[in-house]
C-alpha positions in Angstrom: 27.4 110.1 -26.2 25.2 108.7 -23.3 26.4 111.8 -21.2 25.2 114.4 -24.4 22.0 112.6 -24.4 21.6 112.9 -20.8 22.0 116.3 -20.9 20.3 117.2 -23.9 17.4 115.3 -22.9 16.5 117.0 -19.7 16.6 120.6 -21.1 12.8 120.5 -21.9 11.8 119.8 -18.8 14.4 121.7 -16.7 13.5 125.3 -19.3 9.4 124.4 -18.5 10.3 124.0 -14.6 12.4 127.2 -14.4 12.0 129.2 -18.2 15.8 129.2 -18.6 18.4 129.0 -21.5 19.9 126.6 -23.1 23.4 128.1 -22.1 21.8 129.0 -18.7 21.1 125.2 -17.9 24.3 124.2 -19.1 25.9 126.8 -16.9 23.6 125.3 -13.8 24.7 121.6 -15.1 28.7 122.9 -14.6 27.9 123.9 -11.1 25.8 121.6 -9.8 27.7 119.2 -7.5 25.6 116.2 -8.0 26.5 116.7 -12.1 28.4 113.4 -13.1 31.8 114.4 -14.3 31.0 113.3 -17.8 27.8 115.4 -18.2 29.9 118.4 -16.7 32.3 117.9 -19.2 30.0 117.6 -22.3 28.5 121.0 -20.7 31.4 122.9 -20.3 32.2 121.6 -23.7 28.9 123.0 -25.3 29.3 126.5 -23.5 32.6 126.6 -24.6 32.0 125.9 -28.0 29.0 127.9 -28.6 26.1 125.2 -28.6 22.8 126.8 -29.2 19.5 125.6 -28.9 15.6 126.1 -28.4 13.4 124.6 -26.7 11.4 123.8 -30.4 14.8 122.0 -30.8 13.7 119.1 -28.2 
């Protein structure tokens, strides 16, 4: 759950830095290699399953 938040929680800032996605970020999350395993997982778990989400959502 900490992991979700984690991510979650620093999409606002990341789509007002760079005006990307929600599955964009979580794409960026999967291949960044200073992602923590468990916040890669709950990303690749999102993408796989079809998480949506807009930035009026945070």
């Amino acid at each position: 759950m900490k992991a979700y938040e984690s991510v979650d929680g620093k999409y606002k800032i990341w789509n007002k830095a760079l005006e990307i996605s929600w599955k964009e970020y979580l794409s960026e999350i999967v291949k960044n290699p200073f992602t923590g395993e468990w916040a890669k997982e709950v990303a690749e778990y999102l993408v796989k399953n079809g998480e949506e989400r807009n930035v009026k959502d945070c």
